[in-house]
C-alpha positions as CSV (number, residue, x, y, z in Angstrom):
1,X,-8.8,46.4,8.0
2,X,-7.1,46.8,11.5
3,X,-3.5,45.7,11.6
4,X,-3.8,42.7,14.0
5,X,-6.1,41.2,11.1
6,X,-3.8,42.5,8.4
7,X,-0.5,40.8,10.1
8,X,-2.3,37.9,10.7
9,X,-2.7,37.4,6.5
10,X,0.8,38.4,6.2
11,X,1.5,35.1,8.6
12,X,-0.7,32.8,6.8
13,X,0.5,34.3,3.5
14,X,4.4,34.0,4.7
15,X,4.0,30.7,5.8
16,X,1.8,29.2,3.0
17,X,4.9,30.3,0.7
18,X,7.2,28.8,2.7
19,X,5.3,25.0,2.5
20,X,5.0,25.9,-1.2
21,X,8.7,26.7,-2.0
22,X,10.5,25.3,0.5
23,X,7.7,21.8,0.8
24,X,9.0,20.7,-2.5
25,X,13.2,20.9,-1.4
26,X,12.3,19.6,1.6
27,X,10.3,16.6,-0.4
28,X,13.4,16.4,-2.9
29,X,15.4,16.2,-0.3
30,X,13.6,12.9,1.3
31,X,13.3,11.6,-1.9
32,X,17.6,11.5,-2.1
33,X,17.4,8.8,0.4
34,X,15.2,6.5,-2.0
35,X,17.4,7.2,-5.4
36,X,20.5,4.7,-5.7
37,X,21.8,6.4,-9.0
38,X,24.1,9.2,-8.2
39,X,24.2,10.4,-11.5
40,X,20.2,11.1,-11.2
41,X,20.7,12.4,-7.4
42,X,22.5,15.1,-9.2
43,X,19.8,16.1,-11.1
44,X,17.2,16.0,-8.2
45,X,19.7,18.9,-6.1
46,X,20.6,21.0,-9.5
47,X,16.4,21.3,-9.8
48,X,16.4,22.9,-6.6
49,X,19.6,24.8,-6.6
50,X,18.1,28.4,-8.3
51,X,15.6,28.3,-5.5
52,X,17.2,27.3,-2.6
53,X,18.5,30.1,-1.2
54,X,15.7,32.2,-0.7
55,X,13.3,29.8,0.9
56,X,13.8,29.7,4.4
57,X,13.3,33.5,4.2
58,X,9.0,33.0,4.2
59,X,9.8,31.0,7.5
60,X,11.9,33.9,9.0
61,X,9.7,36.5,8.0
62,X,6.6,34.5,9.5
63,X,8.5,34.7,12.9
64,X,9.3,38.1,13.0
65,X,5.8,39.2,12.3
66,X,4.5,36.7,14.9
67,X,6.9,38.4,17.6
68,X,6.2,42.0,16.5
69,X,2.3,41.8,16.0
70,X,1.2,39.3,18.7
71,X,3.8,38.9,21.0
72,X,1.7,37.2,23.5
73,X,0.6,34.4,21.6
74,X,4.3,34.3,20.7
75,X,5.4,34.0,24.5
76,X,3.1,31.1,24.2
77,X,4.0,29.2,21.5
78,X,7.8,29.3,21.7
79,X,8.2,27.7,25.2
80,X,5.4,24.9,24.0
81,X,7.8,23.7,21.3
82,X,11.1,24.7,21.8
83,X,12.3,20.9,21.2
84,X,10.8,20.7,17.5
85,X,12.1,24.4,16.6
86,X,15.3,23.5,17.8
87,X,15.5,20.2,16.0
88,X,13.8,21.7,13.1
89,X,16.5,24.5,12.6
90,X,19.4,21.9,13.1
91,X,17.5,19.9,10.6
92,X,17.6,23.0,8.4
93,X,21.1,23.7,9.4
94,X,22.7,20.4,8.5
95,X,20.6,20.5,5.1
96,X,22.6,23.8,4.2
97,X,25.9,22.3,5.5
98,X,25.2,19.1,3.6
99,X,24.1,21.0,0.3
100,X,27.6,22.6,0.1
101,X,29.6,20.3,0.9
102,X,28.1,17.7,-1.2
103,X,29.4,20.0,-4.3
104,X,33.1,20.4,-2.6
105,X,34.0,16.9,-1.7
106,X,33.5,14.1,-4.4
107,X,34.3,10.8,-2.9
108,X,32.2,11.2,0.0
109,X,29.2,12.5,-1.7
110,X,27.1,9.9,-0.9
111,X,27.3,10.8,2.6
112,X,26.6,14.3,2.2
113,X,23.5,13.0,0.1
114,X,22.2,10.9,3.1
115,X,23.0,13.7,5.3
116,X,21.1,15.8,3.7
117,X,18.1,13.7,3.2
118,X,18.2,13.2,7.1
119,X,18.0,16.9,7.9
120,X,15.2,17.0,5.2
121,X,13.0,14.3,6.7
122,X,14.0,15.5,10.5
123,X,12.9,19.2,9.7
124,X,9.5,18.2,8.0
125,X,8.6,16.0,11.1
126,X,9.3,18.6,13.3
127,X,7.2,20.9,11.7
128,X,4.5,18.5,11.4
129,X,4.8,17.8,15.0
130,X,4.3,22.3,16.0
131,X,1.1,21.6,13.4
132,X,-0.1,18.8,15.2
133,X,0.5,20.0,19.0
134,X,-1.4,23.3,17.3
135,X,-4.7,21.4,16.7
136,X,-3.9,19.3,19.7
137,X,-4.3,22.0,21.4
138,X,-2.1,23.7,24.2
139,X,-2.4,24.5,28.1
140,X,-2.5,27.7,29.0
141,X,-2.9,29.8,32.1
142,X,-2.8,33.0,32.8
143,X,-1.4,33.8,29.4
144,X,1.9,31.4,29.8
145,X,2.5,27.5,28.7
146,X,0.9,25.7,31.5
147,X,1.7,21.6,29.6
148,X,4.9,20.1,28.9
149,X,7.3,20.0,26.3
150,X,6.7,16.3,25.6
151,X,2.8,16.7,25.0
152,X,3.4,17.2,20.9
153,X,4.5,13.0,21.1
154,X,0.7,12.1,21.5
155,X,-0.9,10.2,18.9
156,X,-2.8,13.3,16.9
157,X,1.0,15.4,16.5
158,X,2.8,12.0,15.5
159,X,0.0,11.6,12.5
160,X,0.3,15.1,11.6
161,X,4.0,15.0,11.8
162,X,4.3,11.9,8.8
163,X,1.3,13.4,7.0
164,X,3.3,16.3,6.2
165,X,6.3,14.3,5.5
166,X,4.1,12.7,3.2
167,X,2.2,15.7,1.6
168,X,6.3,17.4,1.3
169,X,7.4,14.2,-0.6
170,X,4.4,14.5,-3.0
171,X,5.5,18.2,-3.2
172,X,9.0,17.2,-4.2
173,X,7.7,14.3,-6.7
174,X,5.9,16.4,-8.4
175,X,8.3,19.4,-8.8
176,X,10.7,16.4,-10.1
177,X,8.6,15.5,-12.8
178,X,7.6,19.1,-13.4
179,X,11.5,19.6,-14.3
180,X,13.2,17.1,-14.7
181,X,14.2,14.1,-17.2
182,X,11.9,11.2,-18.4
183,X,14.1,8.9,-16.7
184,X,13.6,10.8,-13.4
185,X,9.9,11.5,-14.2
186,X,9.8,8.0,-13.6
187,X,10.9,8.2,-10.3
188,X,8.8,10.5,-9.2
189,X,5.3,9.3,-10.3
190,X,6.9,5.9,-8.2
191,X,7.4,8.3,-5.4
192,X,3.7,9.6,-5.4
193,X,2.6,6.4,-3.7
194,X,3.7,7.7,-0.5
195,X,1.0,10.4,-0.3
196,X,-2.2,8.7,-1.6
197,X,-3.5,5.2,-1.2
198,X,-5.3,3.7,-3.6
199,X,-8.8,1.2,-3.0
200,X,-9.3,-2.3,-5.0
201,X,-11.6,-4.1,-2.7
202,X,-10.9,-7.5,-3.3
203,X,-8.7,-10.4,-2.0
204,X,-7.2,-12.9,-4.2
205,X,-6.2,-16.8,-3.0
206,X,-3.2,-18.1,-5.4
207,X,-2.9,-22.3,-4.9
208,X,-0.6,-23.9,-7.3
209,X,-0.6,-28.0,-8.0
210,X,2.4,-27.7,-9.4
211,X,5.9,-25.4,-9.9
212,X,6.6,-22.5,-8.0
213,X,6.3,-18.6,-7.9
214,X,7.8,-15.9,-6.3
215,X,5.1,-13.4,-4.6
216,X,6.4,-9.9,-3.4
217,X,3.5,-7.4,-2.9
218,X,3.5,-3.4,-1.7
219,X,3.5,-4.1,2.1
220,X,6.9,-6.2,2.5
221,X,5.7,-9.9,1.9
222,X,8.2,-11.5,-0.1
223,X,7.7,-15.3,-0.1
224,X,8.2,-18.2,-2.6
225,X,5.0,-19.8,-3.3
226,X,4.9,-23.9,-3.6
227,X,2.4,-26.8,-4.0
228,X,-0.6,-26.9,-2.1
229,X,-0.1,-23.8,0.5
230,X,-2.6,-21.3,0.8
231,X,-2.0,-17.7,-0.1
232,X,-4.6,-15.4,0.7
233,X,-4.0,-11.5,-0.5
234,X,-6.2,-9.0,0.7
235,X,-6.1,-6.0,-1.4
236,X,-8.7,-3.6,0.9
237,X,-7.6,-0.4,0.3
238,X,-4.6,-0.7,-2.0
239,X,-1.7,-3.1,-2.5
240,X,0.6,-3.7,-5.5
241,X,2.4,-7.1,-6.2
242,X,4.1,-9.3,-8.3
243,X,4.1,-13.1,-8.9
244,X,7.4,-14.4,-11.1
245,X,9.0,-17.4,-11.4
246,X,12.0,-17.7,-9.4
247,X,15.2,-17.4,-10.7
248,X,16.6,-20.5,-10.1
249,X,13.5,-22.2,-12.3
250,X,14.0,-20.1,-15.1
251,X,17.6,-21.1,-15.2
252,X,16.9,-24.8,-15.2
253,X,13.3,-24.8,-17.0
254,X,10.4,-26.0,-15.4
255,X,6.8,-25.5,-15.6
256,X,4.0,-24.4,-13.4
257,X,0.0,-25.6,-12.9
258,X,-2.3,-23.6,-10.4
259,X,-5.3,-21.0,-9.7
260,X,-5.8,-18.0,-8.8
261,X,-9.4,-16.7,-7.4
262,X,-10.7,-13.6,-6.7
263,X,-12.9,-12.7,-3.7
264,X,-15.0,-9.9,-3.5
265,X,-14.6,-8.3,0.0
266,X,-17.9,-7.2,1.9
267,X,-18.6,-3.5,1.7
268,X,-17.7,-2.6,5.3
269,X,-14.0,-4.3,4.6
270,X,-13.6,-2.7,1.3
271,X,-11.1,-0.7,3.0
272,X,-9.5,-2.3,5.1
273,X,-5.6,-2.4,5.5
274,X,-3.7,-4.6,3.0
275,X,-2.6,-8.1,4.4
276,X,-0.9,-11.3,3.0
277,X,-1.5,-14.8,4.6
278,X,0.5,-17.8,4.0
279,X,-0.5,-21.1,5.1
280,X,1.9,-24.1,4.3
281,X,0.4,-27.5,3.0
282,X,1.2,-29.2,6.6
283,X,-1.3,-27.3,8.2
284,X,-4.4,-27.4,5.7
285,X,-6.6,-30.1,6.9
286,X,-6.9,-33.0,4.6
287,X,-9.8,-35.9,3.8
288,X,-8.8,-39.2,2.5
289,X,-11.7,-41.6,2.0
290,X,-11.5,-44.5,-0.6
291,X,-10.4,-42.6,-3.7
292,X,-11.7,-39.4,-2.5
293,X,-8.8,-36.8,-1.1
294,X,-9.0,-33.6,-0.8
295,X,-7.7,-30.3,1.2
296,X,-9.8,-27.6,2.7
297,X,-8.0,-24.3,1.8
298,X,-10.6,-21.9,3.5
299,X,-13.9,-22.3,5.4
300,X,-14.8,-26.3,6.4
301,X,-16.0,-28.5,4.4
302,X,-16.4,-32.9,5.0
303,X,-15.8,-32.0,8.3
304,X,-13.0,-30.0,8.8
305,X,-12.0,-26.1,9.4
306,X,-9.1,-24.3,7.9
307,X,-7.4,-21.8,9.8
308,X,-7.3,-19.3,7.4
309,X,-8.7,-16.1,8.8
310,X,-11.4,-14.7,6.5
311,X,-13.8,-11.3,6.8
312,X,-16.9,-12.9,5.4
313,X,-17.9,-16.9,5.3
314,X,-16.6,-18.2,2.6
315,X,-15.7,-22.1,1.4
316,X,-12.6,-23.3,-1.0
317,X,-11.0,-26.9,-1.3
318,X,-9.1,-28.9,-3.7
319,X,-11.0,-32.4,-4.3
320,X,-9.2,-34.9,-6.4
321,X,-11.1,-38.4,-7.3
322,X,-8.7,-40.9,-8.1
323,X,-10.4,-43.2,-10.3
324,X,-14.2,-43.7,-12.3
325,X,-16.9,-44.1,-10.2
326,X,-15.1,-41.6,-6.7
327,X,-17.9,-39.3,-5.5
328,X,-17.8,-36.5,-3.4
329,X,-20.8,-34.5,-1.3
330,X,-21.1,-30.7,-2.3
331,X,-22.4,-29.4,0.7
332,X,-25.4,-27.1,1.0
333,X,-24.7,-24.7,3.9
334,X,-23.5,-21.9,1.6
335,X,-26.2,-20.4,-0.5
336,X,-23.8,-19.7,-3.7
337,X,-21.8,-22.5,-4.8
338,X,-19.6,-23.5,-7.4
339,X,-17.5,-26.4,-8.4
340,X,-14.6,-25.9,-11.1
341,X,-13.6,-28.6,-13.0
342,X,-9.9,-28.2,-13.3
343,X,-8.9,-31.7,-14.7
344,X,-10.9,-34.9,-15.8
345,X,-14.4,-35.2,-16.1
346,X,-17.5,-35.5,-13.9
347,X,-21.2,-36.8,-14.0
348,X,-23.9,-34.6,-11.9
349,X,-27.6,-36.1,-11.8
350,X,-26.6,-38.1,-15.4
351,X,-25.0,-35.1,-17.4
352,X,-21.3,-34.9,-18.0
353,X,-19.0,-32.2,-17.9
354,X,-15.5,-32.2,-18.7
355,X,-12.5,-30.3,-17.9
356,X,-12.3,-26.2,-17.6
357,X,-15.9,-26.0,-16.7
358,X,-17.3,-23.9,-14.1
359,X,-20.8,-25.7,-12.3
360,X,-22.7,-23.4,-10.8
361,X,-25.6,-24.7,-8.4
362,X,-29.3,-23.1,-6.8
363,X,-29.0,-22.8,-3.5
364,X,-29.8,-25.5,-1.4
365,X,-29.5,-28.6,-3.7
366,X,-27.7,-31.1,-2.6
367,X,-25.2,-31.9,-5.2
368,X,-23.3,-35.4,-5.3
369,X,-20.3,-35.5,-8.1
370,X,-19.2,-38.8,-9.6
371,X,-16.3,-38.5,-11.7
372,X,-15.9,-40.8,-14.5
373,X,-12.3,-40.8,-14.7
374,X,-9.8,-39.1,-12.5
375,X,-10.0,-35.5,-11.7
376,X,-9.4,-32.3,-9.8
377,X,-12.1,-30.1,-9.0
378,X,-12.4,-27.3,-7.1
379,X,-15.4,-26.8,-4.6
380,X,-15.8,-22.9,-4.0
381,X,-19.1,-20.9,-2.1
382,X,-19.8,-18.8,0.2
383,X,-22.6,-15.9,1.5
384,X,-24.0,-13.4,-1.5
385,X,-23.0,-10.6,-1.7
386,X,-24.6,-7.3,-0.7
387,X,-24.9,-6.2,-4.1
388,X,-23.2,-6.0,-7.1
389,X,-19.8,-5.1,-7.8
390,X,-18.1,-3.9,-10.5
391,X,-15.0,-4.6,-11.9
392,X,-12.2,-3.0,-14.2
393,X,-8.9,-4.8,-15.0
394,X,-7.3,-5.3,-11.3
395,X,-9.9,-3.0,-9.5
396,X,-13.2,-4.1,-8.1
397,X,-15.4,-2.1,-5.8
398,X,-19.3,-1.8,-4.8
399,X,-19.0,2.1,-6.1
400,X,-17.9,3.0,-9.9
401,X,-16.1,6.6,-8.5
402,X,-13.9,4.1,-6.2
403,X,-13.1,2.0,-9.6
404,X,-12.5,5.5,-11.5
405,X,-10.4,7.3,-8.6
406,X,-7.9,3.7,-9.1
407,X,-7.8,4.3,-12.7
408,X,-6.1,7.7,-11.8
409,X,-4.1,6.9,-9.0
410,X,-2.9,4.3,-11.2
411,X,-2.0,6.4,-14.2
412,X,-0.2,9.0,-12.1
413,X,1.6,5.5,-10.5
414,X,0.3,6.4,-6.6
415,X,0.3,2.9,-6.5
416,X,2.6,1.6,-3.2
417,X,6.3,0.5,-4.5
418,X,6.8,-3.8,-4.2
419,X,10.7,-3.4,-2.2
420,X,12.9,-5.8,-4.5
421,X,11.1,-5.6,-7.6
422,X,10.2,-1.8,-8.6
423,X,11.5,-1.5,-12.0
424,X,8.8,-2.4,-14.1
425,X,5.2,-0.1,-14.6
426,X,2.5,-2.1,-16.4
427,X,0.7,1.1,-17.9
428,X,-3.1,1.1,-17.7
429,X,-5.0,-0.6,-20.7
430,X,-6.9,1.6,-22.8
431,X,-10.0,0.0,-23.1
């Protein structure tokens, strides 16, 4: 083996031990900024502390060889990112300055804490950013830097840059629960989420008649549900969330009445990006004819079009008959439909059925409900499906290996964090 080829393993060998060593400090160190207990951000430095030292030395040693075996490439590389290697070793810098003193002065430790959690994050973006300008790619002529300094803030070095802030945090998790406490074990499998999404492929509509409930979900929403406004959750590709009755209603009592639907997302949205909708009451279009009334959540139906954006045509409306003898039209543009009796009782071509029932029709009858006292009914349809889906607890997908890859990311909780209610982990059922 000639020596070019044999220092260029020792560089790829020096540098893979550095992302190993020094990945998960740098991935504890990110994590500080997330932990509010200082008793526990104690534990996270003391897991790193026998290791810390020696480190940086894999990066140093990587450098050296780099200078003394290819020293062209080296006059290349160095003037291409001089801004991220001197950010990065200030980012290093102030993580050793911050590790120190955090030890020395007690009051102000929290600050050191942040300080060092900044450095962290700064230096792992800044080696993302030399990864990412390095498959970018660099100009060159006669063996000098030929670009600029600024080309590593395109798109492809910006990805790379918070992919390995990510893959350094999943690092730093995992060396947590590798070493540490249960009750920091627990924090880091919450932490995990930031490296891996997770894919549920559905969408789910909550409508309430009655009470109220707090949503809060994985990408920020945090809104109080009420009466007759339409909430549409698209789950694509991963999103966790929580639905809980607001405070104020558990302190004076109060009940709640509603329904929530799931909708199975075409295969070519399965994974797409995780959204909320809200739609107040005001804005839902509304039929009132004799003792007929009734509110189109999504899709059109009597007439009217909901604004509710949707992926694939779908139909949903509330439809209340006031008194024996209301009808209402079921109409037969979708080819699956569906009426769920919710309250009351109604009479279709002679037969009765009476509140929960779910009626489901052939395509292309038409379908004329009378009810024979007053009742609430959902009307619900909308284009088949592709083909089947299956389903597991919360997860639903065309493919089983996307419902059995959930089932782990679950377990190992890589589901995303819900910001103001991240306490509780509903463990995954057994069956």
């Amino acid at each position: 083996m000639d020596l070019p080829l044999l220092s260029a393993f020792f560089i790829a060998f020096a540098l893979s031990m550095y992302v190993l060593l020094d990945g998960f400090d740098l991935g504890v160190g990110a994590l500080l900024l997330i932990q509010p207990d200082e008793t526990l951000r104690d534990r996270m430095v003391d897991s790193i502390t026998p290791t810390w030292d020696g480190n940086e030395t894999w990066l140093v040693m990587a450098g050296v060889a780099l200078l003394a075996a290819f020293p062209v490439a080296y006059g290349i590389l160095l003037p291409a990112f001089y801004l991220p290697l001197i950010l990065m070793l200030l980012g290093l810098g102030f993580r050793g300055v911050s590790f120190e003193f955090r030890y020395q002065i007690d009051r102000k430790r929290q600050i050191w804490d942040v300080a060092f959690g900044a450095g962290s994050i700064l230096a792992a973006l800044m080696q993302g950013l030399i990864v990412g300008g390095l498959l970018q790619g660099l100009a060159v002529s006669d063996n000098r830097f030929a670009g600029s300094v600024l080309d590593i803030f395109r798109p492809l070095p910006v990805l790379t840059a918070l992919a390995v802030l990510s893959g350094y945090i999943v690092l730093g998790a995992g060396w947590l629960h590798f070493k540490a406490s249960e009750k920091l074990q627990g924090f880091a499998r919450r932490s995990l989420w930031i490296g891996t999404p997770v894919f549920v492929g559905l969408a789910t509509v909550t409508y309430l008649f009655d009470g109220r409930v707090m949503h809060r979900d994985s990408e920020g929403n945090a809104l109080e549900i009420t009466p007759s406004a339409m909430n549409l959750m698209t789950a694509g590709r991963g999103i966790a969330h929580s639905e809980r009755t607001p405070a104020n209603v558990r302190a004076s009592g109060g009940g709640m009445f509603g329904i929530q639907s799931w909708i199975a997302l075409p295969q070519d949205h399965e994974e797409m990006a995780p959204s909320f909708q809200h739609f107040d009451a005001a804005v839902l279009p509304t039929i009132e004819d004799g003792g007929l009334r009734a509110r189109v959540i999504a899709g059109s139906a009597f007439g009217q079009k909901s604004p509710v954006g949707m992926v694939s045509e779908w139909l949903y409306a509330e439809v209340l008959l006031d008194a024996a003898g209301t009808t209402a039209p079921l109409d037969a543009d979708h080819e699956e439909r569906a009426i769920y009796v919710t309250e009351g009782e109604i009479d279709v071509a002679g037969d009765t059925f009476e509140a929960p029932r779910l009626l489901v029709f052939r395509p292309g009858d038409r379908i004329t409900v009378k009810a024979t006292r007053p009742s609430r009914l959902m009307f619900l349809g909308g284009a088949a499906l592709e083909g089947p889906r299956y389903l597991w607890w919360n997860f639903v997908s065309s493919r089983k290996e996307r419902i059995e890859q959930a089932k782990a990311e679950w377990k190992s909780g890589r589901f995303a964090l819900i910001p103001g209610d991240d306490k509780e982990f509903i463990p995954l059922p057994d069956a």
